[in-house]
N, C-alpha and C positions, 0 to 999 in steps of 0.2 A: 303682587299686591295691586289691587286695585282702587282706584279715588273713588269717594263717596258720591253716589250721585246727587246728591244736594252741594257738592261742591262744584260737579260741575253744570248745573240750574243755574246757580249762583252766580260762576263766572259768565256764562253764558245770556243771563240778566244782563251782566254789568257792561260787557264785552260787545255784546252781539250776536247773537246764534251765526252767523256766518263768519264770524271773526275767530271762534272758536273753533278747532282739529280733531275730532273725534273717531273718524275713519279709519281702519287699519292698513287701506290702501295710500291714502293721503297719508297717516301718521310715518309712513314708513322712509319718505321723502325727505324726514327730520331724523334721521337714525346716523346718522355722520358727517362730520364735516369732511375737507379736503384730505385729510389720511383717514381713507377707509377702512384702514385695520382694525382701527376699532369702531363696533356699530351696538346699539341698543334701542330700541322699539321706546319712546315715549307713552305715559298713557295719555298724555293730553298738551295739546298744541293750543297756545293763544296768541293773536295778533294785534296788542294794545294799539292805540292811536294817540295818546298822549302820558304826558307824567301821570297825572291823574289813576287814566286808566291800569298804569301799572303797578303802580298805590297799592290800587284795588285787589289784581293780582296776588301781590306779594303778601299784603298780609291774610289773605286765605292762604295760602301755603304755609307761611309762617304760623298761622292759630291751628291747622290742620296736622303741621308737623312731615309738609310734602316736599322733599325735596325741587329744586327748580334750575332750569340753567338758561340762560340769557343766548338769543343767538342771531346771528346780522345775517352777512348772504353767505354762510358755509365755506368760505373759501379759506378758510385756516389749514394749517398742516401740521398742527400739531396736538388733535382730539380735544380743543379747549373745549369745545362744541358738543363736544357729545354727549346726547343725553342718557340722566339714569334712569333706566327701567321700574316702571313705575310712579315717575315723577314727571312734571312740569316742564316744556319748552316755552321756552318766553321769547317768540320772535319780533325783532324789532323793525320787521321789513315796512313795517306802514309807517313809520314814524319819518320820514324821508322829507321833511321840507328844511329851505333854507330860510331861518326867521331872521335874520339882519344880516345883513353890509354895511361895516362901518369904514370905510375909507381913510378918513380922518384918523382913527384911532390905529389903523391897519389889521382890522378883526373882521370874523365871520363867527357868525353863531349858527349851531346847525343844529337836526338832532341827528340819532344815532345811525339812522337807515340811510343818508346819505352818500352816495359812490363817493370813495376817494376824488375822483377826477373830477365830478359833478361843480366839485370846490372852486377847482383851478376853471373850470369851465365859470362859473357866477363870476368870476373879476377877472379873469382876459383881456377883456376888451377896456378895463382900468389901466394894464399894464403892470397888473397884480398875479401872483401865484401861489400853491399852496404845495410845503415843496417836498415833504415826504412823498414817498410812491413807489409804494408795492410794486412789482410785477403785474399784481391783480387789480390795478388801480381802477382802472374801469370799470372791475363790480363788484369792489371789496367796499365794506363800507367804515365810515370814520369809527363807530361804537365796536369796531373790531378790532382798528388800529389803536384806538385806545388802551384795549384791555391788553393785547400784545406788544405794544409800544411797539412799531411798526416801523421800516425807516424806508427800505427803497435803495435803488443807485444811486441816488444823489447825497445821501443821508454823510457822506466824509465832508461835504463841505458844511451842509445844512444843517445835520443832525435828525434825530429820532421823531417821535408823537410827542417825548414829552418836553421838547424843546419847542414844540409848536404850539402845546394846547395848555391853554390859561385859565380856564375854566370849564365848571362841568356842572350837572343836576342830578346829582346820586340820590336811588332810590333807595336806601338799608334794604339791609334782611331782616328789618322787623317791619317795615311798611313807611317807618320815616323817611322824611326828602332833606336833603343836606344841599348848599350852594357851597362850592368851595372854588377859591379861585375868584376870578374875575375877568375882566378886562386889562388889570395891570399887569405887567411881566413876572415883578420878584411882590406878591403881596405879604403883607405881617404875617406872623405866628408860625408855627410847624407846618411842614410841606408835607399836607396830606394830600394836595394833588398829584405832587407827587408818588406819593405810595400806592395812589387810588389807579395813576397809569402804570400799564404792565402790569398790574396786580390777574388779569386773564379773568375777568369776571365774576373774582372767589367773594368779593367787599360790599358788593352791589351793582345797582345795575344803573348803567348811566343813561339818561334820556334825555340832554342838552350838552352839548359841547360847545366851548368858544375856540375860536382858533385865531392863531397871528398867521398872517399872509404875509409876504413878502414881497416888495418890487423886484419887476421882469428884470434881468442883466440888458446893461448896451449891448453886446454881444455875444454869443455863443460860439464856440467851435467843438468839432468832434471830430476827433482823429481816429484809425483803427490801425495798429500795427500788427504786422503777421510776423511769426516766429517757428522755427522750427520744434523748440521745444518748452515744456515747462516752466523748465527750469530757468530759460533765459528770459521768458516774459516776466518771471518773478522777480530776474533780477532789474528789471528795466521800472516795474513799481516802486520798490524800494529804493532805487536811485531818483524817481521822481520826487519823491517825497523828502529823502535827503539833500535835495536839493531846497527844499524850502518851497516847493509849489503844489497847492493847494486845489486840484481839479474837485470839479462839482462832484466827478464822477472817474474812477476806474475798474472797470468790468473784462472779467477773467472766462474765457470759454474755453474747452481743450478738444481735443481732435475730434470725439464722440459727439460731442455737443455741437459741435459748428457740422457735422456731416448731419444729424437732423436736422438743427436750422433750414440747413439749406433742401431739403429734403419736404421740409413745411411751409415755408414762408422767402426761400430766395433771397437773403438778405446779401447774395454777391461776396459772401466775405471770401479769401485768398486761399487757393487751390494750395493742397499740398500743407496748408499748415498744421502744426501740432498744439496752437495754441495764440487768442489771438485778444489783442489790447483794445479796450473799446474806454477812452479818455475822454472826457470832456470839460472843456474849460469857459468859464464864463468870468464877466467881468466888466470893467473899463476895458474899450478896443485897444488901448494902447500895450496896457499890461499883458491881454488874453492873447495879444502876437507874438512878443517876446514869448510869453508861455511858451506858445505852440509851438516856435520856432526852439527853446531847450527840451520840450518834451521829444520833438522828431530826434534832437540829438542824441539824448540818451536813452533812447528806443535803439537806432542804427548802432551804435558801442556797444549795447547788448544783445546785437544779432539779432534786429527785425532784418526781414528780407523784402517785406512791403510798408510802406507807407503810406496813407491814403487821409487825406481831410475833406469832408462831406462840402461840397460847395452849394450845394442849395438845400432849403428846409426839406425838402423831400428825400433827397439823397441822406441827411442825418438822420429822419425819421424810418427809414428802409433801416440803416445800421443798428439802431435797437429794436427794431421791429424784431430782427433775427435774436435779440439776445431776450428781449420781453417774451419773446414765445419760445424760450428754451425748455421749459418744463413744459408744457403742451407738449414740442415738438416730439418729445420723448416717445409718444405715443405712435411714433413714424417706425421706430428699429426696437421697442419693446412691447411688449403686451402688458407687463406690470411696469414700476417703479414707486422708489421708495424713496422722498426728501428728507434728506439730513439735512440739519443747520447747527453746525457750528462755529466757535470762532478760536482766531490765532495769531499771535503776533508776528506782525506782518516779516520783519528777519526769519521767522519761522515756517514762511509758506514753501518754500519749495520742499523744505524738508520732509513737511506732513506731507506734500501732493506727492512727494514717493514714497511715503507709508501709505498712503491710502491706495498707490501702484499695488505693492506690496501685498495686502489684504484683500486686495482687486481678486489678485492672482492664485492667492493661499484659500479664499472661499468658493471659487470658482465662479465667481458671477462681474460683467462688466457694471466697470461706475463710470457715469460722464460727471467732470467737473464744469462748472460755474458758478460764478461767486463775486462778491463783492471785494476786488484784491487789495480798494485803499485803504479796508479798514481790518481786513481778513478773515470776513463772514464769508467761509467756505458754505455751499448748498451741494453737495453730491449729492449725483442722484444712483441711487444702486436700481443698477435696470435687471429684471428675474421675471419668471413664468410660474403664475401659484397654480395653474391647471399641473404643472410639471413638480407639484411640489416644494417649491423654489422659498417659500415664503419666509419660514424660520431662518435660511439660510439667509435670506436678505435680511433679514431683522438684526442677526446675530452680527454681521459685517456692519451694519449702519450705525450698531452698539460699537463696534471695536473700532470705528472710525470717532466716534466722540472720544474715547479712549484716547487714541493717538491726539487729536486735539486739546485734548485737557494734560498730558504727557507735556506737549509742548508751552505749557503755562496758558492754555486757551480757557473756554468757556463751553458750556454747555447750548448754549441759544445764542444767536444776535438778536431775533430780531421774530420768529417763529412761534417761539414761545415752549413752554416745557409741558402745559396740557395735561393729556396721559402718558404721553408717548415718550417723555423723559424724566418722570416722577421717581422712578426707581432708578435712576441716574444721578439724582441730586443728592446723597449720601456720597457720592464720588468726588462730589465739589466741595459739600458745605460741611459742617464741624457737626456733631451732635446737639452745639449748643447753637448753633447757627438754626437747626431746622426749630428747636424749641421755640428760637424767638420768632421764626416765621408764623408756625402754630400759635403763639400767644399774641401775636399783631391781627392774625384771621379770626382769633375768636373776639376780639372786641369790636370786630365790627359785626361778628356772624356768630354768637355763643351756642347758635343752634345748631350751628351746622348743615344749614340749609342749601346755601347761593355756589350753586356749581361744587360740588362734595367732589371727592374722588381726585381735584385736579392739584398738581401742582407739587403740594406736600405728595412724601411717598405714605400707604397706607397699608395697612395689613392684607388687604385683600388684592388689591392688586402688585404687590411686590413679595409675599407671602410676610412669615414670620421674620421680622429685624429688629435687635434689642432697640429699646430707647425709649425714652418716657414721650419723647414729642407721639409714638404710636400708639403708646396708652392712651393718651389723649381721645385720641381718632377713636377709640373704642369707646369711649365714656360720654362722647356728646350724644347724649339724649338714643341711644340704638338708631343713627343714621349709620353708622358704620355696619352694621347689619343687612342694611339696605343695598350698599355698594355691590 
């Protein structure tokens, strides 16, 4: 199917002839986000510069009846990004300034194309931070973290997106602007900013965020303990926690994982381990010693064989440098890989890390684990060769690991999001009546079924034929389901 070319004039009026993607060498650049699995060819790329201009946007798609999907800098891993063939990319890369610092209040207002980091970089030097943080922090951008509710290593102490962001400037799927939210923490009425965060861009398309920062800790420490195995790092978190101590941060890497590390970036971690604790404590100096000083303990009772605390900002920043570029690194001992994200309660980590041993071994292809162990958002990575055919094989193992995940009372996502890439997955978690009410919550903000089609809910077409009225649905808005 192809856009009318008065549609795109139109935009191209409104927008800018050089702000509009028409190319099929350039369009091809927008064909996936960070899970390349799935890719599709846009027919048209626009790069608003304000609410305004994406006004403009949306309601030519919306009177046109063109599909559209919303997209920051690509670094997602779970296809929320990808566009449908034939329809609309809405990137929000020019939208990138920081319009307030309020101190006083402890808020940033930004819009959507802004880096994660970019945040914590604007109030640094207040002795402010902004404490979610991806991996991708550096050039993932906020209108991504939004729509994925996004959290990062730090996110057991801190928390998610939506514990940070207070307000926002949603564009509908019919061309309307909505404020919701604010400056206040808990505002009146229904929590639709809530609903609006994590929603993965299906509600609309946000082009103003506020955020709450937070003040820097007196101190920090970062411990890393080496272990021989798994199992015993696992046990060493869930004793930390049972103790009642509360780190910013506990980060899980296992043998595969720390040999690329170091293979990529040298981060020194401990020869010979099977798996290695990466803690961090912040705080009042008084409390975050005593921490430190029970955390070594009940690391050494569960069989660390190293102990190590970063004594200067540089030595801490070298210890995550190794675990922030674990997904890169992969690219050192694989030619493909495949991100899982799911989650588990934390009594139940060791268990899953030997089912997912297990299925390591029964599919025939290696997995490194890392993960977030305080809160037990496992991330394997299934490492495979698609020149070798390998690819279903990985697909079909990254499926039978959420499996075991959700077996052990876990979840489908922490933090990733479910995209394309676990739509046909969410019949495994939610009730029949559960997806209807998701379906019937998406069509009052979207009755067209326009704003990112395809993702989230499972659909006929990309999960084939599955009874259920929520998939009738899918067939009945206006023939986009025809489009998918």
């Amino acid at each position: 199917m192809g856009l009318s070319a008065s549609l795109v004039a139109e935009l191209q009026e409104a927008i800018g002839r050089e702000h509009v993607v028409t190319e099929p060498e350039q369009l091809r650049v927008y064909e996936c986000d960070g899970l390349t699995g799935h890719r599709a060819i846009p027919e048209l790329v626009v790069l608003p510069g304000s609410t305004e201009e994406v006004q403009t946007v949306v309601r030519a798609c919306y009177r046109d009846r063109v599909p559209f999907v919303a997209r920051g800098a690509g670094t997602g891993l779970s296809g929320g990004a990808t566009p449908i063939a034939g329809g609309v990319v809405v990137s929000l890369a020019r939208m990138n300034r920081i319009l307030e610092v309020d101190l006083d209040s402890q808020r940033i207002v930004v819009e959507p194309g802004v880096a994660n980091l970019d945040v914590t970089r604007a109030v640094a030097a207040d002795g402010f931070f902004y404490a979610p943080d991806p991996s991708s922090q550096q050039v993932c951008t906020i209108g991504g973290n939004v729509a994925e509710n996004s959290g990062g290593a730090h996110c057991l102490k801190y928390g998610f997106s939506v514990h940070h962001v207070t307000g926002l400037t949603l564009v509908l799927p019919g061309g309307d602007v909505v404020e919701l939210g604010g400056k206040a923490l808990d505002p009146d009425g229904p929590d639709l900013l809530g609903v609006v965060v994590g929603s993965e861009g299906t509600l609309g398309i946000v082009t103003q965020v506020t955020l709450r920062i937070v003040r820097a800790p007196q101190v920090v420490r970062t411990l890393l303990a080496g272990f021989h195995t798994m199992d015993a790092a696992g046990v060493a978190v869930s004793g930390v926690i049972a103790a009642g101590i509360l780190p910013s941060a506990i980060e899980m890497m296992d043998r595969l994982t720390i040999e690329a590390a170091e293979l990529a970036v040298s981060p020194g971690y401990p020869d010979g381990a099977g798996a290695v604790l990466l803690v961090e404590l912040d705080g009042v100096s008084e409390q975050v010693e005593d921490d430190v000083a029970e955390v070594e303990r009940i690391c050494e009772d569960s069989g660390a064989f190293e102990l190590r605390t970063a004594a200067t900002e540089a030595d801490r920043a070298l210890l995550w440098k190794g675990r922030k570029s674990a997904f890169a690194a992969m690219g050192r001992i694989a030619t493909d890989y495949y991100v899982q994200d799911g989650v588990v309660p934390r009594t139940r980590l060791p268990e899953v890390l030997r089912r997912i041993e297990e299925l390591s071994a029964s599919h025939g292809l290696r997995v490194g684990n890392v993960f977030h162990a305080g809160d037990g958002n496992l991330h394997p990575l299934v490492l495979y060769d698609a020149e070798a055919g390998e690819t279903d094989a990985a697909r079909k193992l990254a499926e039978a690991i959420l499996d075991a995940c959700l077996d052990a009372g876990g979840s489908l996502t922490g933090e990733h999001g479910v995209g394309m890439d676990k739509a046909c997955s969410m019949p495994r978690m939610f009730s029949e009546r559960d997806l209807q009410t998701f379906e019937r919550l998406r069509r009052a903000f979207d009755s067209a079924g326009l704003c990112n089609p395809g993702k989230v809910i499972p659909t006929p077409r990309l999960c084939g034929e599955v009874p259920g009225p929520y998939r009738v649905h899918a067939l009945e808005r206006i023939g986009v389901a025809e489009r998918l």
